[in-house]
mmCIF file of the N, C-alpha and C atoms, coordinates in Angstrom:
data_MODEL
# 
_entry.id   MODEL 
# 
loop_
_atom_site.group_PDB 
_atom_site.id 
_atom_site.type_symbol 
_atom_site.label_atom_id 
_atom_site.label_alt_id 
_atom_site.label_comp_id 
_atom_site.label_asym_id 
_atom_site.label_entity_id 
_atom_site.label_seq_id 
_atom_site.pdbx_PDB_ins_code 
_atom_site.Cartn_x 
_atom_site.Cartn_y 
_atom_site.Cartn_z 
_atom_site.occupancy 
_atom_site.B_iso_or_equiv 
_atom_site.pdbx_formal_charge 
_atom_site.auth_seq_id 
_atom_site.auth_comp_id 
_atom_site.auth_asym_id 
_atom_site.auth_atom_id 
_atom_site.pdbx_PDB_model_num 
ATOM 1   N N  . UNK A 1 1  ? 143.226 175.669 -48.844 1.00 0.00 ? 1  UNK A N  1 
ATOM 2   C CA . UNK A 1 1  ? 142.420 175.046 -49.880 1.00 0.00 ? 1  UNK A CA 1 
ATOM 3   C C  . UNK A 1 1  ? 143.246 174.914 -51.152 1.00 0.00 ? 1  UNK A C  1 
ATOM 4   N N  . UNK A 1 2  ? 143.008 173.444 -51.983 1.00 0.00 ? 2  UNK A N  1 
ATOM 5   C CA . UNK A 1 2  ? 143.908 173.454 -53.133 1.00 0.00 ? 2  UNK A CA 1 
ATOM 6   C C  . UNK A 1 2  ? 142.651 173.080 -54.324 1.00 0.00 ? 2  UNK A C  1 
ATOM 7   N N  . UNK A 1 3  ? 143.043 173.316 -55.317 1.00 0.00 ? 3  UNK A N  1 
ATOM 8   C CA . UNK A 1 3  ? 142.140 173.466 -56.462 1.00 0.00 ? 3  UNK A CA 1 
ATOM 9   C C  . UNK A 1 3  ? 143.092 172.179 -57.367 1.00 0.00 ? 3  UNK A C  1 
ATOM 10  N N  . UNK A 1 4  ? 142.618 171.396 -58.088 1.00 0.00 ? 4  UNK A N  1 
ATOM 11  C CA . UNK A 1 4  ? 142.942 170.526 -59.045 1.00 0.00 ? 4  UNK A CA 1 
ATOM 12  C C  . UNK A 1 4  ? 142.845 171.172 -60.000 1.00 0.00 ? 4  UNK A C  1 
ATOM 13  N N  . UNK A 1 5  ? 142.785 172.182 -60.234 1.00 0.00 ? 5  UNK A N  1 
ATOM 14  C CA . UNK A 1 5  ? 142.878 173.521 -61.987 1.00 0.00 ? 5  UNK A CA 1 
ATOM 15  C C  . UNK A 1 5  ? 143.120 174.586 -61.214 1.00 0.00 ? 5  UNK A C  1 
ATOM 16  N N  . UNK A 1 6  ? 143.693 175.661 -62.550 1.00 0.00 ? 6  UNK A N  1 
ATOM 17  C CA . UNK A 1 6  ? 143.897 176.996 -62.046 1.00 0.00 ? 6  UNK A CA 1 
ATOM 18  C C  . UNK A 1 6  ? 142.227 177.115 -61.795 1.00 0.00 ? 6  UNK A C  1 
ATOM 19  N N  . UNK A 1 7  ? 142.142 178.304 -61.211 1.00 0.00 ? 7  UNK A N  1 
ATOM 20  C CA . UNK A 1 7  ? 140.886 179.174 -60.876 1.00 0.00 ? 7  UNK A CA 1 
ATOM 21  C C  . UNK A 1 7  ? 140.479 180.310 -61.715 1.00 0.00 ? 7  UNK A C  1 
ATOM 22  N N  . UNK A 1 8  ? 139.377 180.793 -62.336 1.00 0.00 ? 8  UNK A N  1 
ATOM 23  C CA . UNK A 1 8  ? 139.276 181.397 -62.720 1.00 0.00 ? 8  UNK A CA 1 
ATOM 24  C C  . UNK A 1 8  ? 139.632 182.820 -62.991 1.00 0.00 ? 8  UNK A C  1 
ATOM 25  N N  . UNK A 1 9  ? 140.571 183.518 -63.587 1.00 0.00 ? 9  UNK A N  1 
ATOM 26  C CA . UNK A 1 9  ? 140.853 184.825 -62.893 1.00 0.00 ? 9  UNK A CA 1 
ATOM 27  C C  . UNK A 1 9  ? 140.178 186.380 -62.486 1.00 0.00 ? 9  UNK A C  1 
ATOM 28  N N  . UNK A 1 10 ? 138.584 186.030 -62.884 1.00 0.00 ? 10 UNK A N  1 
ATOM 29  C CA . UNK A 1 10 ? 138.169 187.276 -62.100 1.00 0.00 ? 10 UNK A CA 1 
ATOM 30  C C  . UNK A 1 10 ? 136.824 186.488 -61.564 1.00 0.00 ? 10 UNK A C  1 
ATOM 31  N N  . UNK A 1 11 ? 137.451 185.364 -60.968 1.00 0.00 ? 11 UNK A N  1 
ATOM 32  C CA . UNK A 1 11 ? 136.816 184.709 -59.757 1.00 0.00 ? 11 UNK A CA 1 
ATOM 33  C C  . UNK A 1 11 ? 136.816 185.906 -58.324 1.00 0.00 ? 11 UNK A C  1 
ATOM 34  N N  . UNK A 1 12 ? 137.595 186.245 -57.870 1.00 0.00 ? 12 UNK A N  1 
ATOM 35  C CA . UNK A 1 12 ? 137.755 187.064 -57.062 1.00 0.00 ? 12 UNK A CA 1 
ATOM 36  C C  . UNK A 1 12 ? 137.882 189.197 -57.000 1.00 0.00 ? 12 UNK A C  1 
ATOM 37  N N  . UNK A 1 13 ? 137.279 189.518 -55.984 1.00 0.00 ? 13 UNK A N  1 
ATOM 38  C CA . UNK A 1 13 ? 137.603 190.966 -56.247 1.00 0.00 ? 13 UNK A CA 1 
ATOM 39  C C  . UNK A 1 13 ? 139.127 190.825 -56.585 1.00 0.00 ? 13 UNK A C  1 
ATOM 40  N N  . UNK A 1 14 ? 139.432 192.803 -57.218 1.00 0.00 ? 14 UNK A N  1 
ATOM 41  C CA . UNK A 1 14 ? 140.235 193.387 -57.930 1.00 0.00 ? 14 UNK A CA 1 
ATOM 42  C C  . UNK A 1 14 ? 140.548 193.826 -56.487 1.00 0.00 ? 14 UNK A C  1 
ATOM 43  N N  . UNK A 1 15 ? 142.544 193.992 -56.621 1.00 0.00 ? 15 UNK A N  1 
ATOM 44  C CA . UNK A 1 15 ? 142.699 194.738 -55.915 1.00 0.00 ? 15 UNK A CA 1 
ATOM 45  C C  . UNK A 1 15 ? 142.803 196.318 -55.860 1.00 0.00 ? 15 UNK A C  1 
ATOM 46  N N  . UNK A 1 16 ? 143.517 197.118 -54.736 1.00 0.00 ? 16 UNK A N  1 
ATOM 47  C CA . UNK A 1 16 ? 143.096 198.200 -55.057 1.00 0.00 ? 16 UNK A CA 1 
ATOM 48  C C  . UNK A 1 16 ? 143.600 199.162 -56.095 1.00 0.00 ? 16 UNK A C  1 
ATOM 49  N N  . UNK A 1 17 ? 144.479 198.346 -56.889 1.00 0.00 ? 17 UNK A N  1 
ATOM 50  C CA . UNK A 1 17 ? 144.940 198.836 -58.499 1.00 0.00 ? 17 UNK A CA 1 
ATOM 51  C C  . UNK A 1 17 ? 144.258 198.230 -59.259 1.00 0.00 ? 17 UNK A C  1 
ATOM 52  N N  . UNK A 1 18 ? 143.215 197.907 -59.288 1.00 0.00 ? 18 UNK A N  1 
ATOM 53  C CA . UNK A 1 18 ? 142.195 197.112 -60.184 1.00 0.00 ? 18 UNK A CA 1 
ATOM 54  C C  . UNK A 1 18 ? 142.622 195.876 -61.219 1.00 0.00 ? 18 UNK A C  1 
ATOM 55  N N  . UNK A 1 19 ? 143.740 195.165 -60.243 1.00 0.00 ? 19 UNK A N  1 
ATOM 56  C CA . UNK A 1 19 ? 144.559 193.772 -60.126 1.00 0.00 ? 19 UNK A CA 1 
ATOM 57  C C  . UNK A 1 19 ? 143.519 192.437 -60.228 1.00 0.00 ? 19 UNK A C  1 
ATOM 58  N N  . UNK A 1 20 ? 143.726 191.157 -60.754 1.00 0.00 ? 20 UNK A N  1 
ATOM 59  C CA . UNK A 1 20 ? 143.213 190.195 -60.511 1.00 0.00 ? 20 UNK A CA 1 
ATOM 60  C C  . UNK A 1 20 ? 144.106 189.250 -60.081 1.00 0.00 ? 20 UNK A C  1 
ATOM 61  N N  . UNK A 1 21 ? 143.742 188.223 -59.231 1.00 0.00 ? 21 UNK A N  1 
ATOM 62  C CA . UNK A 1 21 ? 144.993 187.182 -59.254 1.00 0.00 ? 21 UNK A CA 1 
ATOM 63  C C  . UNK A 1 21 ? 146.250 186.766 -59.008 1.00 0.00 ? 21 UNK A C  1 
ATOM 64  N N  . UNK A 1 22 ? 147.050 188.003 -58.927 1.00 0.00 ? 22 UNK A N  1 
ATOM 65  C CA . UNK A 1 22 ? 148.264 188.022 -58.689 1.00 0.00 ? 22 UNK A CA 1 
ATOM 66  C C  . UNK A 1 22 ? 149.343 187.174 -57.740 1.00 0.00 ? 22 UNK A C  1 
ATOM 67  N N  . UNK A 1 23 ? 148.422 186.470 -57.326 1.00 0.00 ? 23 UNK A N  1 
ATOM 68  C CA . UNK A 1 23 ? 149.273 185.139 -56.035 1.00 0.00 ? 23 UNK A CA 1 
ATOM 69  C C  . UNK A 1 23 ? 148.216 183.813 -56.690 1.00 0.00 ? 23 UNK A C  1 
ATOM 70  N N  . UNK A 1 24 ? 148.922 182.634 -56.553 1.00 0.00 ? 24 UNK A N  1 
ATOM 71  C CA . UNK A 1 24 ? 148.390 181.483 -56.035 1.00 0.00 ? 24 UNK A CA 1 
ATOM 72  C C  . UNK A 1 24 ? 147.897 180.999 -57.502 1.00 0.00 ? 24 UNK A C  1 
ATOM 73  N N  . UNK A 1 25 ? 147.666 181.417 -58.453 1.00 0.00 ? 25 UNK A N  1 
ATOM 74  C CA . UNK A 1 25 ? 147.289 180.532 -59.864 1.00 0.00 ? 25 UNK A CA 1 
ATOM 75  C C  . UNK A 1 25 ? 148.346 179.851 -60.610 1.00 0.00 ? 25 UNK A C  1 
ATOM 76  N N  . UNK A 1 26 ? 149.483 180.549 -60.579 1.00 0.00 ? 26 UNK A N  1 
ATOM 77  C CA . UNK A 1 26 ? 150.790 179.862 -61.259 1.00 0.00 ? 26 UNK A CA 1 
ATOM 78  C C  . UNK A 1 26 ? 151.947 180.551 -60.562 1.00 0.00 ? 26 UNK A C  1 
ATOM 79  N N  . UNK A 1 27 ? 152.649 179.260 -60.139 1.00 0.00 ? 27 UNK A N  1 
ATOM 80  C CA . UNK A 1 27 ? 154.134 180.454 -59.629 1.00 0.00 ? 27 UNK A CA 1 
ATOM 81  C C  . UNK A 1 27 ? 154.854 180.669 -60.623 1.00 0.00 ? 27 UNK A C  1 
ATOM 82  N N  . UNK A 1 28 ? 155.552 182.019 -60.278 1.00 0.00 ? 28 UNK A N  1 
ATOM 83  C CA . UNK A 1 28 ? 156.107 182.371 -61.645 1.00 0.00 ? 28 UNK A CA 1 
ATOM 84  C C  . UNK A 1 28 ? 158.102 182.315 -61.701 1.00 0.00 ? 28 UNK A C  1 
ATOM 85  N N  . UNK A 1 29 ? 158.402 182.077 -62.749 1.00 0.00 ? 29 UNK A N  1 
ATOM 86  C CA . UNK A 1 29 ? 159.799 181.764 -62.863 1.00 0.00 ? 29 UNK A CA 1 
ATOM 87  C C  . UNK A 1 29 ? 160.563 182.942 -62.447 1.00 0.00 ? 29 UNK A C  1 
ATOM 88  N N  . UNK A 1 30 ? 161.748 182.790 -61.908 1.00 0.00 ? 30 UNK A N  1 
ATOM 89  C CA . UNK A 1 30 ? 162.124 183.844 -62.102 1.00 0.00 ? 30 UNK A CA 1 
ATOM 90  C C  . UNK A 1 30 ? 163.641 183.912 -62.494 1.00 0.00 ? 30 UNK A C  1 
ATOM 91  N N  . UNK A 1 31 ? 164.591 185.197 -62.162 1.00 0.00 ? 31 UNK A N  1 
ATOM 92  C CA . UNK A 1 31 ? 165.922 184.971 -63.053 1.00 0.00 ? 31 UNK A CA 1 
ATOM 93  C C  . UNK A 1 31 ? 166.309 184.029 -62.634 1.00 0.00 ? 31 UNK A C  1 
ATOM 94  N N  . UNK A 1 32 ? 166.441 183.774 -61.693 1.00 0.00 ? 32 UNK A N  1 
ATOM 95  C CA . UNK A 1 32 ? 167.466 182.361 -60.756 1.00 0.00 ? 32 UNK A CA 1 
ATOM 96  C C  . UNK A 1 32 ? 166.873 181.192 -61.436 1.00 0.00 ? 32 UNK A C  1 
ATOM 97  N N  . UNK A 1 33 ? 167.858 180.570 -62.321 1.00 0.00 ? 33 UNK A N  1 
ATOM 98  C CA . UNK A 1 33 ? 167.776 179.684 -62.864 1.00 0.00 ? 33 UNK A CA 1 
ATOM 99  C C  . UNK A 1 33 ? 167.097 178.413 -61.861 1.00 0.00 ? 33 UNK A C  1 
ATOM 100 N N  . UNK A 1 34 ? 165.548 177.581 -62.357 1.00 0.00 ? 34 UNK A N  1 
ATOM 101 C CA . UNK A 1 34 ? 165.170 176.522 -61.255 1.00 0.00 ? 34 UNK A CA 1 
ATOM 102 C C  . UNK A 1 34 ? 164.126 177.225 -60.214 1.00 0.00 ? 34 UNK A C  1 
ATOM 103 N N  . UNK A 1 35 ? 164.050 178.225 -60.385 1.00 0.00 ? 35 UNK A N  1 
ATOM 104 C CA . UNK A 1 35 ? 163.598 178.951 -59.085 1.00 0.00 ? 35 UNK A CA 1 
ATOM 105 C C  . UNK A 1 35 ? 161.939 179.370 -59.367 1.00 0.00 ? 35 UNK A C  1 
ATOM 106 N N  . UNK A 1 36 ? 161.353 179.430 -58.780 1.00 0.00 ? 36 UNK A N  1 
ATOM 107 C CA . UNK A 1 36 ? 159.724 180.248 -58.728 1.00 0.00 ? 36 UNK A CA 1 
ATOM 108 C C  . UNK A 1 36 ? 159.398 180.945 -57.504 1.00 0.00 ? 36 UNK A C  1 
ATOM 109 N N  . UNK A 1 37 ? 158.916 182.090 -57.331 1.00 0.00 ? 37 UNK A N  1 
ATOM 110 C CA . UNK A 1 37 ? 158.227 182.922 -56.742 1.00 0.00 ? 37 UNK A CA 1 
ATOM 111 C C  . UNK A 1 37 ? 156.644 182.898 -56.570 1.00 0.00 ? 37 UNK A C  1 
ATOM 112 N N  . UNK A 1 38 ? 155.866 182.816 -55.414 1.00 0.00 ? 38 UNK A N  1 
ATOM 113 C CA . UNK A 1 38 ? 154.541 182.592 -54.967 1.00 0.00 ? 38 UNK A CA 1 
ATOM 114 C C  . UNK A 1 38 ? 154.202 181.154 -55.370 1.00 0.00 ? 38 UNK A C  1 
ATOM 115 N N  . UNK A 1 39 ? 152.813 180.601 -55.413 1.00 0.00 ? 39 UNK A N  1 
ATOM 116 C CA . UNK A 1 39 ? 152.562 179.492 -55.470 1.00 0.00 ? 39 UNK A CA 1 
ATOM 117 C C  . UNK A 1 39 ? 151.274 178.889 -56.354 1.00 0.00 ? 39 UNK A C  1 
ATOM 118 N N  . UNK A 1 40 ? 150.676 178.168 -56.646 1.00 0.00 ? 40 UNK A N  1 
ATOM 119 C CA . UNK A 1 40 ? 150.373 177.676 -57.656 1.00 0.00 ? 40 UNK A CA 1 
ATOM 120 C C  . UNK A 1 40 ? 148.841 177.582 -56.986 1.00 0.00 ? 40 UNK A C  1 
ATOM 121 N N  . UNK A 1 41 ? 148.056 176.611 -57.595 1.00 0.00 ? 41 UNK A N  1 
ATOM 122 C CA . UNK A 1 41 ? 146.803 176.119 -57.588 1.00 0.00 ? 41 UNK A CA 1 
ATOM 123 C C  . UNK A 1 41 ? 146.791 174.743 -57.011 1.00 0.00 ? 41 UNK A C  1 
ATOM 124 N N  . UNK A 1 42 ? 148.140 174.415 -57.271 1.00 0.00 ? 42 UNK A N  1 
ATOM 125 C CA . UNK A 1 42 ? 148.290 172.990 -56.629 1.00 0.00 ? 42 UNK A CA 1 
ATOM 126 C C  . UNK A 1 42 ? 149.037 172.968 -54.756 1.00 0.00 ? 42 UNK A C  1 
ATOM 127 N N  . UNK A 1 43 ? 149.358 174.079 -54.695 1.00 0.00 ? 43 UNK A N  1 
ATOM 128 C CA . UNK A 1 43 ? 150.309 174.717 -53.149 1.00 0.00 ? 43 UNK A CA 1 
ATOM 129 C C  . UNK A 1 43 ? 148.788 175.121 -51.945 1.00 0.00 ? 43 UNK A C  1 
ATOM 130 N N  . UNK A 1 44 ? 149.708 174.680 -50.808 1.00 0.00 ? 44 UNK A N  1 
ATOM 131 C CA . UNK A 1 44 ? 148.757 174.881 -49.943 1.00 0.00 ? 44 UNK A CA 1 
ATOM 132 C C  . UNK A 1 44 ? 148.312 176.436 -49.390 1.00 0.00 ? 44 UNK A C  1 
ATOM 133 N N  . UNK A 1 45 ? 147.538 177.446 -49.102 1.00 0.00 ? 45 UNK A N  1 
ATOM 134 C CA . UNK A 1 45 ? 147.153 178.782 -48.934 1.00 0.00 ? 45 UNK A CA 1 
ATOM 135 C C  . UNK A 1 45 ? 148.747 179.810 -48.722 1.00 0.00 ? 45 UNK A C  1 
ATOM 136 N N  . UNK A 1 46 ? 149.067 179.376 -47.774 1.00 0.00 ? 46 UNK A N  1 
ATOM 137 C CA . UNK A 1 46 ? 150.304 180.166 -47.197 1.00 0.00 ? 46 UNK A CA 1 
ATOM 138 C C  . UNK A 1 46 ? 151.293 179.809 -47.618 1.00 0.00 ? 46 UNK A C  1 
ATOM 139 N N  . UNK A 1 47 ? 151.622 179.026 -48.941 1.00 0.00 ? 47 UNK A N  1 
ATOM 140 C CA . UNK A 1 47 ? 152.748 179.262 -49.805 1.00 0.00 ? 47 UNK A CA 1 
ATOM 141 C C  . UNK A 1 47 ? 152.330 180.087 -51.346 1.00 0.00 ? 47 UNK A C  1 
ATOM 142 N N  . UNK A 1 48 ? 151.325 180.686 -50.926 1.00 0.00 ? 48 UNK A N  1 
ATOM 143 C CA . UNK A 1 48 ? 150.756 181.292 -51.841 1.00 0.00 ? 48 UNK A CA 1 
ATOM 144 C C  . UNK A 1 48 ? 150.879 182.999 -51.808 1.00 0.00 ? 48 UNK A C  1 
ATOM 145 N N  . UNK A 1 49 ? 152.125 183.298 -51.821 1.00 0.00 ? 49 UNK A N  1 
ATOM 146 C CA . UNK A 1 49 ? 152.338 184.610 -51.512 1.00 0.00 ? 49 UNK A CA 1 
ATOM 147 C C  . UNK A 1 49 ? 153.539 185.228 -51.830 1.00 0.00 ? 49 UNK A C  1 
ATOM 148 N N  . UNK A 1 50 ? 153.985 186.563 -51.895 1.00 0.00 ? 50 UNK A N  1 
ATOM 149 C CA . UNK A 1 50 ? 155.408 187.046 -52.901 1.00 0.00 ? 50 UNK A CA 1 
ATOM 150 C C  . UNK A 1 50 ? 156.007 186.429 -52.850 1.00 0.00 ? 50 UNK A C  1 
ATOM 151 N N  . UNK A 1 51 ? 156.708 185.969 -51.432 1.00 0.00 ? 51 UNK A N  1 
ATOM 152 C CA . UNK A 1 51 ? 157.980 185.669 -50.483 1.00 0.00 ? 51 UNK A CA 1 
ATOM 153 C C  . UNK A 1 51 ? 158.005 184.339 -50.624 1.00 0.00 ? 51 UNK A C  1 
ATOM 154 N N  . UNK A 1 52 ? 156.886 183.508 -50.862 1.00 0.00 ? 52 UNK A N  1 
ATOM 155 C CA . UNK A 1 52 ? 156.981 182.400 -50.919 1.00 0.00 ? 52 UNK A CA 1 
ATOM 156 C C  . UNK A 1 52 ? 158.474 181.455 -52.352 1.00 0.00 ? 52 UNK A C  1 
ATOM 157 N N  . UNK A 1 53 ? 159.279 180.602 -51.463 1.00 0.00 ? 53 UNK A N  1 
ATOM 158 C CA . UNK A 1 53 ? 160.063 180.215 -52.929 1.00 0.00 ? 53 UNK A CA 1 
ATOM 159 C C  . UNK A 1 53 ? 159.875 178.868 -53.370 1.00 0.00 ? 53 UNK A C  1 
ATOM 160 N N  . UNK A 1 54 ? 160.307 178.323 -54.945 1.00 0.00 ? 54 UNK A N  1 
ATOM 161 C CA . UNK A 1 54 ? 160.104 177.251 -54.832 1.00 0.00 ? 54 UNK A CA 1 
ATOM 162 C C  . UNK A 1 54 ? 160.735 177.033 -55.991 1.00 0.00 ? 54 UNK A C  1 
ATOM 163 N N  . UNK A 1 55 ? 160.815 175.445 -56.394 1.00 0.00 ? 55 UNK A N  1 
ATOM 164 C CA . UNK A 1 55 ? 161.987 174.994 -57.485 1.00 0.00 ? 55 UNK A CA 1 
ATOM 165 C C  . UNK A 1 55 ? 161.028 174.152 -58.286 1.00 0.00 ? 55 UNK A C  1 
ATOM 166 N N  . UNK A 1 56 ? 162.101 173.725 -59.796 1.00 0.00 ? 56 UNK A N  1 
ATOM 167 C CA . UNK A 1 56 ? 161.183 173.662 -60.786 1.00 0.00 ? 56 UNK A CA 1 
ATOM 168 C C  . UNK A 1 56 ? 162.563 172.756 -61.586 1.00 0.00 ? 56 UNK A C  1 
ATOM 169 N N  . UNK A 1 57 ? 162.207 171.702 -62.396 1.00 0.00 ? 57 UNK A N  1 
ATOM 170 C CA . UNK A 1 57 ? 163.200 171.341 -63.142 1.00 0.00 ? 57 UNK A CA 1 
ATOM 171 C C  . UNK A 1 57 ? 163.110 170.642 -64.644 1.00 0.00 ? 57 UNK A C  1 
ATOM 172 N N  . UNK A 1 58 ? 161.731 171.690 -65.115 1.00 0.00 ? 58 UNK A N  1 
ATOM 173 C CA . UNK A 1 58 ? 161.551 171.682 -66.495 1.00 0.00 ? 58 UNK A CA 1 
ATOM 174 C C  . UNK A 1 58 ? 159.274 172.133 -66.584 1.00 0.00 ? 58 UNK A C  1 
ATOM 175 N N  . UNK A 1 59 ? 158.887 172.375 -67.429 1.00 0.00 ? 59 UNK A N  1 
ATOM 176 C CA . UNK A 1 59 ? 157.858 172.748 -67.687 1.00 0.00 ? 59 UNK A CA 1 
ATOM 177 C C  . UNK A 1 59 ? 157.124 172.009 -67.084 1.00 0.00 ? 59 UNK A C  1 
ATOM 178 N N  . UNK A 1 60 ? 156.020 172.424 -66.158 1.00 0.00 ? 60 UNK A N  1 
ATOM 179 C CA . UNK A 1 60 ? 154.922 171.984 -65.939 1.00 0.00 ? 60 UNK A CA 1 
ATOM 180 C C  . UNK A 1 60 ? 153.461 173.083 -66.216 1.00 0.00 ? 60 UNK A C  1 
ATOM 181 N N  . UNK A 1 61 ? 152.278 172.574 -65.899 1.00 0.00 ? 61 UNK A N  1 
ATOM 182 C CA . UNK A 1 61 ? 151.369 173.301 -65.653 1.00 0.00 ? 61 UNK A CA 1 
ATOM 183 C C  . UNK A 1 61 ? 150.681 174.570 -64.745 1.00 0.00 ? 61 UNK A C  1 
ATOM 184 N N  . UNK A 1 62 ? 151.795 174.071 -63.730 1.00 0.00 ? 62 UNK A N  1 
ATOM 185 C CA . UNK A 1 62 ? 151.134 175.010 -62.520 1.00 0.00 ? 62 UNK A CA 1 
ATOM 186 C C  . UNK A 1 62 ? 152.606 176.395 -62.369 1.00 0.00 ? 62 UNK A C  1 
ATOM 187 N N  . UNK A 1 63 ? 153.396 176.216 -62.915 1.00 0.00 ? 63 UNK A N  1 
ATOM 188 C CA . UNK A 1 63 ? 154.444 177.143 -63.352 1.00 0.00 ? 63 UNK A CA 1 
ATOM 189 C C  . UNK A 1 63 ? 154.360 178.189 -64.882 1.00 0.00 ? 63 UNK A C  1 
ATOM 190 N N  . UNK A 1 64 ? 154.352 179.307 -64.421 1.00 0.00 ? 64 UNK A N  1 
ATOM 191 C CA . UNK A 1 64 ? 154.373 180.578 -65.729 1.00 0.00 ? 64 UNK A CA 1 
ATOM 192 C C  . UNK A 1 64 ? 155.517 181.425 -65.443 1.00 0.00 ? 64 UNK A C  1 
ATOM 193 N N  . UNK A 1 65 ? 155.296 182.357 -66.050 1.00 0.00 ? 65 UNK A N  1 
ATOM 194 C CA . UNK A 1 65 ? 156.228 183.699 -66.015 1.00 0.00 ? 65 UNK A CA 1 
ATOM 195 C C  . UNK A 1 65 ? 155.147 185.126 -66.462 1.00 0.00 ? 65 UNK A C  1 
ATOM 196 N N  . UNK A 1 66 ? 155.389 185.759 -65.980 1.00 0.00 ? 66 UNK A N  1 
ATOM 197 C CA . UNK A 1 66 ? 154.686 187.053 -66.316 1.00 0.00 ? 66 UNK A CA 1 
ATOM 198 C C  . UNK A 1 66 ? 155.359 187.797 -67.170 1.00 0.00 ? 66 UNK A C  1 
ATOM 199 N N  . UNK A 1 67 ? 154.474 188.336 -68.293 1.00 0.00 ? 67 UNK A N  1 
ATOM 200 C CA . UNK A 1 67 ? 155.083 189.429 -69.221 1.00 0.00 ? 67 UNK A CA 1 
ATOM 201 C C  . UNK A 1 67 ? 154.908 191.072 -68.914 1.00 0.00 ? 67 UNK A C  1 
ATOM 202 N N  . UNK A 1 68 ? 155.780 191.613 -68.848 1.00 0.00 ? 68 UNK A N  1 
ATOM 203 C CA . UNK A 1 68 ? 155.731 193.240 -68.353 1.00 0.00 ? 68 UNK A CA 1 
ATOM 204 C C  . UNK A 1 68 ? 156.549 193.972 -69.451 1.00 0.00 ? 68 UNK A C  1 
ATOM 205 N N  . UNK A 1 69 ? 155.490 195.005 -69.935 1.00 0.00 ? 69 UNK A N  1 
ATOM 206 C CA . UNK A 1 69 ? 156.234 196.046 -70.726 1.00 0.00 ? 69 UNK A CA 1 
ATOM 207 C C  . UNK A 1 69 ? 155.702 197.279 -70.424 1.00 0.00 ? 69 UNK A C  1 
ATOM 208 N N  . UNK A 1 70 ? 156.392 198.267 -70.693 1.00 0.00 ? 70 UNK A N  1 
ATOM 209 C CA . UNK A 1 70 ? 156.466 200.111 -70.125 1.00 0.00 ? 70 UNK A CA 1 
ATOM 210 C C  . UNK A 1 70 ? 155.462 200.429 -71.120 1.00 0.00 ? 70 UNK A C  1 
ATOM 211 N N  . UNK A 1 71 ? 154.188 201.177 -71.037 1.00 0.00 ? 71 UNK A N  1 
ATOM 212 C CA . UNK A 1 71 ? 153.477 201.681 -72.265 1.00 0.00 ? 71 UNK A CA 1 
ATOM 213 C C  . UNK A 1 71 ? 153.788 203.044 -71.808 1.00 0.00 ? 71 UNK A C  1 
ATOM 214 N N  . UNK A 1 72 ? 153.497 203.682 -72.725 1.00 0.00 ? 72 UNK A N  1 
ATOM 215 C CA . UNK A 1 72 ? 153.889 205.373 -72.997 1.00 0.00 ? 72 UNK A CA 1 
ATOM 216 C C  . UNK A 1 72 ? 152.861 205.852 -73.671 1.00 0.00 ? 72 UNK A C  1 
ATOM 217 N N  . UNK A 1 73 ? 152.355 206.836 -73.501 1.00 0.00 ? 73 UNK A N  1 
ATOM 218 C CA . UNK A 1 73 ? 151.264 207.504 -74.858 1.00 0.00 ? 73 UNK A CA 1 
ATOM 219 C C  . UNK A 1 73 ? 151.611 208.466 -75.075 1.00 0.00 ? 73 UNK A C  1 
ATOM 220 N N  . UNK A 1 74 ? 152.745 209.082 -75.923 1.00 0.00 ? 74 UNK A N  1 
ATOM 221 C CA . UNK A 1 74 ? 153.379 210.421 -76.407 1.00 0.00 ? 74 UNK A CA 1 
ATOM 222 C C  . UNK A 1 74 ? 152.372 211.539 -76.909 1.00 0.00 ? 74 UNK A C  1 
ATOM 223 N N  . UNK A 1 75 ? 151.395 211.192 -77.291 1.00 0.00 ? 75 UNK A N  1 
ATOM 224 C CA . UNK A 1 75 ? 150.158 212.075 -77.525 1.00 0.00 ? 75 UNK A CA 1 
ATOM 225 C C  . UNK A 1 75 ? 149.308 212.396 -76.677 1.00 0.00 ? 75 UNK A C  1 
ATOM 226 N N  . UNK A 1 76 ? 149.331 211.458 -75.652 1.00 0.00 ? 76 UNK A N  1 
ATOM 227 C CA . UNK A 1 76 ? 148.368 211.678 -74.993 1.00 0.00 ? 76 UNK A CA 1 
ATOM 228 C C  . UNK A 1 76 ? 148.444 212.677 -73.973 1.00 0.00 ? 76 UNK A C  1 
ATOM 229 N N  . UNK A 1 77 ? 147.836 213.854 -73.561 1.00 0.00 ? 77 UNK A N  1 
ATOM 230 C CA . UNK A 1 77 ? 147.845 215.431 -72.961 1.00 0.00 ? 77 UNK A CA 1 
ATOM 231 C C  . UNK A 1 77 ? 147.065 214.994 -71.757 1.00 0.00 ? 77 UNK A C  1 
# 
């Protein structure tokens, strides 16, 4: 199934890290210059997954990147 828009993201259960979404709304860039990982809203089901690869050769809609940073709570006991 393909969607003409992303999908809502807590359209669907959480996984069992209390995750939303994580495949199939936007593939995401990665270091390899051109390159994306999983698949979009516009990709058919089964390119919608880690392993899945795919190429890119300037900004679109159905392409992101994910932001990740380490939190710490030094106070917190």
């Amino acid at each position: 199934m393909t969607l003409s828009t992303p999908d809502y993201v807590y359209g669907l259960a959480p996984t069992p890290f209390g995750l939303y979404q994580l495949a199939g709304n936007a593939a995401e860039m990665v270091q390899e210059r051109g390159v994306t990982k999983g698949g979009s809203y516009l990709d058919p089901l089964e390119a919608c997954t880690v392993k899945a690869r795919g190429t890119y050769g300037g900004p679109a809609p159905h392409i992101g990147f994910r932001c990740v940073c380490e939190v710490s709570y030094p106070n917190r006991k």
